[in-house]
LOLUMFI-524237 format. One record per residue: residue number from 0; residue in three letters; x negated, z, y negated of N, C-alpha, C in turn. Coordinates in nm, 3 decimals, decimal comma, always signed. Last residue first. Example, Ala and Ser with C-alpha at 12.3 -4.5 7.8 and 13.67 -1.06 7.14 Angstrom:
ATOM seq type    n_c1    n_c3    n_c2   ca_c1   ca_c3   ca_c2    c_c1    c_c3    c_c2
ATOM   1  SER  -1,285  +0,708  +0,225  -1,367  +0,714  +0,106  -1,290  +0,787  -0,003
ATOM   0  ALA  -1,319  +0,780  +0,569  -1,230  +0,780  +0,450  -1,320  +0,780  +0,330
This chain:
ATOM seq type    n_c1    n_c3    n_c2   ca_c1   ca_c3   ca_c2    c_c1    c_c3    c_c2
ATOM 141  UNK  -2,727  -0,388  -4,289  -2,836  -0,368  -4,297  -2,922  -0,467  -4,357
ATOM 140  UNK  -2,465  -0,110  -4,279  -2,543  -0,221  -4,336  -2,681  -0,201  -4,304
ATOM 139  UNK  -2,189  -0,117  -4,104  -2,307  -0,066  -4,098  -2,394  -0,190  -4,199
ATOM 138  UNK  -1,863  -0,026  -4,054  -1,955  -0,150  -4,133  -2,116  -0,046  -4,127
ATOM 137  UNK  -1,525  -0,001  -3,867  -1,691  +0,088  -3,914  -1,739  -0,041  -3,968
ATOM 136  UNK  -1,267  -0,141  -3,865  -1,323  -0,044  -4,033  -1,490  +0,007  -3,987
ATOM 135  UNK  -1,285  -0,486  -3,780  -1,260  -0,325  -3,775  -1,293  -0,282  -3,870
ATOM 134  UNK  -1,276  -0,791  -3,648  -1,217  -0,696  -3,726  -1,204  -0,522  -3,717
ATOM 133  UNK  -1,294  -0,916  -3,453  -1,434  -0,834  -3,490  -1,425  -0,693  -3,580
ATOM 132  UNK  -1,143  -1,143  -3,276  -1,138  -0,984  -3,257  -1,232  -0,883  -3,354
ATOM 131  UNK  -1,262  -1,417  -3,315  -1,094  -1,376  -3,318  -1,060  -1,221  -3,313
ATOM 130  UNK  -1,465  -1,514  -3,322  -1,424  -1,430  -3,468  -1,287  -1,436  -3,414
ATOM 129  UNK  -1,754  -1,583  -3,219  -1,628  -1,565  -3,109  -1,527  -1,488  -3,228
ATOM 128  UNK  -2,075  -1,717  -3,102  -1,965  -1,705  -3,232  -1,763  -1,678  -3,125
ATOM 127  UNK  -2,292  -1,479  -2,966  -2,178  -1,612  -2,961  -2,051  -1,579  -3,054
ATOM 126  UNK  -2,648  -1,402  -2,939  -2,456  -1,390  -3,008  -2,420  -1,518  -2,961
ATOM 125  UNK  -2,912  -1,223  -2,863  -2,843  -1,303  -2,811  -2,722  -1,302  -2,842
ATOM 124  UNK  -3,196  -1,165  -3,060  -3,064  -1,175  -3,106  -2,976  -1,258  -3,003
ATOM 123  UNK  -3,463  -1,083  -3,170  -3,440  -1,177  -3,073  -3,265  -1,148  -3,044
ATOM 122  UNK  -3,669  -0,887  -3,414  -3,555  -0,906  -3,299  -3,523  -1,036  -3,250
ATOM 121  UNK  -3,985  -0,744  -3,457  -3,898  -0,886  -3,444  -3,795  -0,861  -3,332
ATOM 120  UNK  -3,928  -0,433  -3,481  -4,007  -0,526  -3,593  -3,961  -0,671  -3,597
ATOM 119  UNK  -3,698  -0,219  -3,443  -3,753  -0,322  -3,428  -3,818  -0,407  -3,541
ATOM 118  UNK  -3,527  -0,056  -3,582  -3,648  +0,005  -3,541  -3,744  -0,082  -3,480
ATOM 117  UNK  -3,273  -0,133  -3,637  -3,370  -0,051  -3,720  -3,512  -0,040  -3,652
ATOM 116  UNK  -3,151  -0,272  -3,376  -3,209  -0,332  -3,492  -3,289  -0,252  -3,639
ATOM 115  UNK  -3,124  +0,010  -3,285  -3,235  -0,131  -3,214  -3,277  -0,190  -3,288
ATOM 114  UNK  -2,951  +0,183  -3,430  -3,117  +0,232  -3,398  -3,235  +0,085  -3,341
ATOM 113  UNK  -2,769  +0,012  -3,433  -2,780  +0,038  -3,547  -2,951  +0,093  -3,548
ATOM 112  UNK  -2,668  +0,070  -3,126  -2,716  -0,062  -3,199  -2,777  -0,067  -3,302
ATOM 111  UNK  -2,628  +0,368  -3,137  -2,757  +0,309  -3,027  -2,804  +0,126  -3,112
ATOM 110  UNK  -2,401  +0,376  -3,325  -2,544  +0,409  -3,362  -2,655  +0,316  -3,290
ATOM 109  UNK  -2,218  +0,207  -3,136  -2,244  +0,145  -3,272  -2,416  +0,217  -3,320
ATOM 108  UNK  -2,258  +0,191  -2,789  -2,235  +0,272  -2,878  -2,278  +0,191  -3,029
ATOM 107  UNK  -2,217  -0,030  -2,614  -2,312  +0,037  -2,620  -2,284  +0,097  -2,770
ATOM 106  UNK  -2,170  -0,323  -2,391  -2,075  -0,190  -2,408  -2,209  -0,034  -2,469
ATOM 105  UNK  -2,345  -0,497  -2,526  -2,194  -0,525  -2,529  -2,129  -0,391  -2,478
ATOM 104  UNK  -2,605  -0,514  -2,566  -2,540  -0,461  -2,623  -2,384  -0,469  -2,645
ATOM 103  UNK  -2,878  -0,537  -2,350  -2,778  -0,569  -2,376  -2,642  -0,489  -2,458
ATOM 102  UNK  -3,192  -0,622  -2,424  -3,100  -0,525  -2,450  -2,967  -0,538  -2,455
ATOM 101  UNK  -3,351  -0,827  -2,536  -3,316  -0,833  -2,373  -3,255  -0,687  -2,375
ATOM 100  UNK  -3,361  -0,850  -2,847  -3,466  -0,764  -2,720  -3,430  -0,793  -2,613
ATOM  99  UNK  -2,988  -0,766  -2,772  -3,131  -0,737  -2,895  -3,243  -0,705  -2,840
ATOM  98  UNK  -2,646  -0,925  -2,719  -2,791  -0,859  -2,688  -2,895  -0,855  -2,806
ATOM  97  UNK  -2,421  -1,036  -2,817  -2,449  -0,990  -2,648  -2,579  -0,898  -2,621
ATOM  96  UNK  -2,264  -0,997  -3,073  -2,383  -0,970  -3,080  -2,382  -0,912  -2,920
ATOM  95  UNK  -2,064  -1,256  -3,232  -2,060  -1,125  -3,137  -2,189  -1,142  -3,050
ATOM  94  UNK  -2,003  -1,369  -3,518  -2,091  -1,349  -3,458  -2,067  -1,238  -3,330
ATOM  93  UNK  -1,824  -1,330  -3,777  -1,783  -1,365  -3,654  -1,837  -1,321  -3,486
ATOM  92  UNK  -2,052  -1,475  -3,958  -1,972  -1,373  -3,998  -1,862  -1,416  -3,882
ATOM  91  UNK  -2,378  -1,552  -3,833  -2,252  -1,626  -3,892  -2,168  -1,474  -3,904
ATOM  90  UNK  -2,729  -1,709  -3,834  -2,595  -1,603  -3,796  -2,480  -1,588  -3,903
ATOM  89  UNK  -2,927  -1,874  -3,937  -2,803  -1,912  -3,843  -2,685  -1,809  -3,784
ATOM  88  UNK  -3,121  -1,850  -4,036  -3,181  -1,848  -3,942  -3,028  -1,872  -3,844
ATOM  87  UNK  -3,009  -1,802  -4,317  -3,105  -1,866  -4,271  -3,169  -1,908  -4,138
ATOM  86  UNK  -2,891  -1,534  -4,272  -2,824  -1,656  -4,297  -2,923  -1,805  -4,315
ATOM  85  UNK  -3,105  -1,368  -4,217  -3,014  -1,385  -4,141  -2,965  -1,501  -4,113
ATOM  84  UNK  -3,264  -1,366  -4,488  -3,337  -1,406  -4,302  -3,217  -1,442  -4,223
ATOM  83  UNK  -3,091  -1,525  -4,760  -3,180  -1,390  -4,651  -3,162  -1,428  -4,550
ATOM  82  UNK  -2,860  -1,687  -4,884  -2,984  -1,713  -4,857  -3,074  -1,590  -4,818
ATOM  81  UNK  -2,567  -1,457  -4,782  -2,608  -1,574  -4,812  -2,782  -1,548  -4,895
ATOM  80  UNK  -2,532  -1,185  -4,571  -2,532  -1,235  -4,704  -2,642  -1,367  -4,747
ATOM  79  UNK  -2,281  -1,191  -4,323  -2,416  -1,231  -4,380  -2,425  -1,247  -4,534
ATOM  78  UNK  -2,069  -0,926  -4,188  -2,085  -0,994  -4,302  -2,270  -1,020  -4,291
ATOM  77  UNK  -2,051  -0,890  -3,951  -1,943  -0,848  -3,997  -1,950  -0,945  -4,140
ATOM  76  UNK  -2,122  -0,907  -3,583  -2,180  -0,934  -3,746  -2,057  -0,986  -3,835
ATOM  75  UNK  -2,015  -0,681  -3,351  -1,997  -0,806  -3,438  -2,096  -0,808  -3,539
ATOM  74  UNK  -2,025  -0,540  -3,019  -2,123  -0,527  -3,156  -2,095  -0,684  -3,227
ATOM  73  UNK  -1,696  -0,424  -2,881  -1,873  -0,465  -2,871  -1,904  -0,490  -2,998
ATOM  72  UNK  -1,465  -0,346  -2,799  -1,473  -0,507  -2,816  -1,611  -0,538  -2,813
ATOM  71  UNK  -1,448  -0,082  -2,769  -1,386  -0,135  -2,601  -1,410  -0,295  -2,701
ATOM  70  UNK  -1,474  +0,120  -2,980  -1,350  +0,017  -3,016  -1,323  -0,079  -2,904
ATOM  69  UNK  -1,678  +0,273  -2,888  -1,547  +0,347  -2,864  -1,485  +0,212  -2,947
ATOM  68  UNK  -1,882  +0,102  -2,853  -1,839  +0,143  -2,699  -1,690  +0,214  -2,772
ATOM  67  UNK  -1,876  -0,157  -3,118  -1,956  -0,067  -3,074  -1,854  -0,006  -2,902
ATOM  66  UNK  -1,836  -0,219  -3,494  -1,797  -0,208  -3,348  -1,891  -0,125  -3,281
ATOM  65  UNK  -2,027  -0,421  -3,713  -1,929  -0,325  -3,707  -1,902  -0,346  -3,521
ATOM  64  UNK  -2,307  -0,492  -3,958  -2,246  -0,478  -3,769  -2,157  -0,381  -3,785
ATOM  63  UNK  -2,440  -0,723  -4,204  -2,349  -0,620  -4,175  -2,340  -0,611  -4,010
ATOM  62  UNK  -2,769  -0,845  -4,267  -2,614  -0,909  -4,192  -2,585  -0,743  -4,186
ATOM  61  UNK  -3,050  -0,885  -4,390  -2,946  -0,981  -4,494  -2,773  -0,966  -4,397
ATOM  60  UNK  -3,248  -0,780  -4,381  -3,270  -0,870  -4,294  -3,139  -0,976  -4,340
ATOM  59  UNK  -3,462  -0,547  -4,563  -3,316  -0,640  -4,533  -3,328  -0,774  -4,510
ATOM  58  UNK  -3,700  -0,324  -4,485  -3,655  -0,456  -4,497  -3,532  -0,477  -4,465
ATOM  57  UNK  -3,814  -0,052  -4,603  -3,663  -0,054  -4,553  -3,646  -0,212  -4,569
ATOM  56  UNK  -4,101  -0,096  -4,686  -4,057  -0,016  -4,641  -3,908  -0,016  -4,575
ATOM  55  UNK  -4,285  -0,385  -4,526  -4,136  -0,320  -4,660  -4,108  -0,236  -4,575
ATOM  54  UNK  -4,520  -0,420  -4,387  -4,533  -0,337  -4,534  -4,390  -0,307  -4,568
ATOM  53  UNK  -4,373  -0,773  -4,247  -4,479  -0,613  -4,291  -4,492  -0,544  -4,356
ATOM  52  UNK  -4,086  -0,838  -4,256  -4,199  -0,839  -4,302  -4,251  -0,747  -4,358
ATOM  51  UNK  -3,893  -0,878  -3,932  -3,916  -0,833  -4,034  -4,062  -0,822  -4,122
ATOM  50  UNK  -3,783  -1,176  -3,834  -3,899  -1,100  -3,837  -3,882  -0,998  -3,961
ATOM  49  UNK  -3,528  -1,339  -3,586  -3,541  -1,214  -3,704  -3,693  -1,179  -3,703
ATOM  48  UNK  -3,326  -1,551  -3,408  -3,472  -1,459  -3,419  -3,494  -1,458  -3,566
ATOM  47  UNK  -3,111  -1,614  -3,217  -3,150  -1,604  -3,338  -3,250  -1,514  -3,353
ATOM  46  UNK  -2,929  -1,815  -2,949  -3,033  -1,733  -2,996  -3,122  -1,721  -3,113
ATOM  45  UNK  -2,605  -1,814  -2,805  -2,725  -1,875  -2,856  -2,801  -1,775  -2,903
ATOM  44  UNK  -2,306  -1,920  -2,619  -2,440  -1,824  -2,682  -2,558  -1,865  -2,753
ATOM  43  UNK  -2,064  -2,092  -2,788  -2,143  -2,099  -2,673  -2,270  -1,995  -2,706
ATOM  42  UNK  -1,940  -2,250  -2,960  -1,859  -2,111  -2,891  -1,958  -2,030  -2,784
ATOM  41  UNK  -1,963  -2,498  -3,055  -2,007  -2,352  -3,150  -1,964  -2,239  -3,135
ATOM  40  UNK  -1,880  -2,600  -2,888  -2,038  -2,611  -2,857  -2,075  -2,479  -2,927
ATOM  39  UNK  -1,659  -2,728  -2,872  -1,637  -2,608  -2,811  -1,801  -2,545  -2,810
ATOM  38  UNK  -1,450  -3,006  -2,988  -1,616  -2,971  -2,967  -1,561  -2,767  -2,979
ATOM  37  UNK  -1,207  -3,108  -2,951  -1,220  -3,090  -2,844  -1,385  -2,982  -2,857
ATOM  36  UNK  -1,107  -3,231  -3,210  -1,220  -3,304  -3,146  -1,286  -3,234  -2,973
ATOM  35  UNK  -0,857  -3,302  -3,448  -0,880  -3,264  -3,270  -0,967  -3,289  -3,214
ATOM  34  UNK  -0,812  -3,426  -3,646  -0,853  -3,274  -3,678  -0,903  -3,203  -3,505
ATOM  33  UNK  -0,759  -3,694  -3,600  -0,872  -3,632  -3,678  -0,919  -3,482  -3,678
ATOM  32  UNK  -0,664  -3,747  -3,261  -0,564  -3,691  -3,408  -0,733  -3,616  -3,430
ATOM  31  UNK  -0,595  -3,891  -3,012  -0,639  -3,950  -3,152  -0,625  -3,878  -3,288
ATOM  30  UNK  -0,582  -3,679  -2,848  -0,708  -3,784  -2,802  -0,781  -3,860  -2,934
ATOM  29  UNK  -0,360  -3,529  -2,918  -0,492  -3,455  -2,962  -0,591  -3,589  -2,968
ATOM  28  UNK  -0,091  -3,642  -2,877  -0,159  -3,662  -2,979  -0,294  -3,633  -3,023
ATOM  27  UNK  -0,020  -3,491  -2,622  -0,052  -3,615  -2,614  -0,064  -3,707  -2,742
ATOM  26  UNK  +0,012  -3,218  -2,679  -0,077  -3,312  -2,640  -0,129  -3,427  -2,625
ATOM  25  UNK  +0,049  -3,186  -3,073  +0,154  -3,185  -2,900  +0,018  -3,276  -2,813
ATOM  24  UNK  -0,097  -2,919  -3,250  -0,065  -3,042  -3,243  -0,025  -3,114  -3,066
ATOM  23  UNK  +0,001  -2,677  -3,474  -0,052  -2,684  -3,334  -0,038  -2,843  -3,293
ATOM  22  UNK  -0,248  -2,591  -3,705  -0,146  -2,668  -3,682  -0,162  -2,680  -3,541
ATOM  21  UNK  -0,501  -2,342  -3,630  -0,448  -2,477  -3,699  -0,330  -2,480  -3,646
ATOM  20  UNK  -0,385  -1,996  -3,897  -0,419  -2,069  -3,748  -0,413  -2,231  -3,733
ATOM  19  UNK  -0,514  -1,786  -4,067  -0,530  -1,915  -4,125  -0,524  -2,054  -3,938
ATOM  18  UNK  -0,638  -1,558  -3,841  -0,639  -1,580  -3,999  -0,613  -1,722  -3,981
ATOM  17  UNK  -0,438  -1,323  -3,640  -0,552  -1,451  -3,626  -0,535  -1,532  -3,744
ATOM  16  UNK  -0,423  -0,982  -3,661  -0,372  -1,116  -3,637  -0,474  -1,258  -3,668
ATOM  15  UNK  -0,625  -0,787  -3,458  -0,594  -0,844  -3,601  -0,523  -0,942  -3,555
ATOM  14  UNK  -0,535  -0,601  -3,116  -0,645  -0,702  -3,205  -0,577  -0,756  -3,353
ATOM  13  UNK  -0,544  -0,326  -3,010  -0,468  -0,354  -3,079  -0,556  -0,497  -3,175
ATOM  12  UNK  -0,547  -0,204  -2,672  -0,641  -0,268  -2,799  -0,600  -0,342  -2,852
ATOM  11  UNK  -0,488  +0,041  -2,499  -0,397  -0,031  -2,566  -0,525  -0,093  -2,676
ATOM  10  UNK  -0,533  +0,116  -2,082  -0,605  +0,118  -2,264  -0,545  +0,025  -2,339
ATOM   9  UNK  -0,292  +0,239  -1,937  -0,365  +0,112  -1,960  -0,431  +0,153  -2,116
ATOM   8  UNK  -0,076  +0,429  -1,898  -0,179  +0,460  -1,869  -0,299  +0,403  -1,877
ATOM   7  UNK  +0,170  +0,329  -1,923  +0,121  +0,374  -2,025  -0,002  +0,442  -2,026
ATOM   6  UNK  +0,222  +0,179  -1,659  +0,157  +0,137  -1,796  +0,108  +0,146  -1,887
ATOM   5  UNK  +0,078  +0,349  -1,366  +0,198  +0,390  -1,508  +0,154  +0,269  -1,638
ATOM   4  UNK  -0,062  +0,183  -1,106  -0,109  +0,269  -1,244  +0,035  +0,250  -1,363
ATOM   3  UNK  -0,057  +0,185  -0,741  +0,047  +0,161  -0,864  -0,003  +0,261  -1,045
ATOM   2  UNK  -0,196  +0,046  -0,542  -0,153  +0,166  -0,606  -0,139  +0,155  -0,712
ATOM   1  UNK  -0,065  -0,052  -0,222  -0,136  -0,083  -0,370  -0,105  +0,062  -0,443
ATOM   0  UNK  -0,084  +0,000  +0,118  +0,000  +0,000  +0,000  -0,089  +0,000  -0,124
């Protein structure tokens, strides 16, 4: 026999509504319709590398992180600030941050993250742009 869990016993994660959604367009219009290209490439992991430079005492690397193990979604980049290392090097506001170092940071407390990228000289950054969930109130700057 299965065993049966109460519903109300399920973790409830309440996600943002989804900003600005496209037009939904009927299938058998997508093949030719301008706005429909099917490209899925800028969904895919990738890898961004960070140096911090020698001597500064508190270097800004130029990106916000919110999230972490108690919001159950993981480590986002919340905000880049335009021309600094970050945004230069390709990280995006959306960003969901898989790893730092070969560190994986998807179920791992907001500080523990906040300590990796502090304390590292060059990070190595495994994200995938994924901005449907990131939304939250912690913001960490850095």
């Amino acid at each position: 026999m299965d065993s049966w869990i109460p519903y109300d016993d399920y973790p409830v994660v309440f996600l943002p509504a989804y900003e600005n959604p496209p037009a939904w367009i009927p299938p058998h219009e997508r093949v030719y319709h301008p706005e429909y290209n099917n490209e899925l490439t800028q969904f895919l992991p990738r890898i961004v590398t960070l140096k911090k430079p020698p001597g500064a005492q508190r270097p800004q690397l130029g990106f916000n992180i919110l999230g972490g193990k108690a919001s159950q979604l993981g480590i986002f980049i919340s905000n880049v600030i335009p021309d600094l290392d970050a945004h230069q090097a390709g990280l995006q506001e959306g960003d969901k941050v898989l790893a730092v170092n070969d560190v994986d940071l998807q179920d791992i407390e907001h500080s523990k993250a906040v300590e990796i990228l502090k304390t590292a000289r060059e990070i190595s950054m495994c994200v995938r742009f994924f901005p449907y969930n990131y939304r939250q109130k912690e913001r960490t700057v850095h």
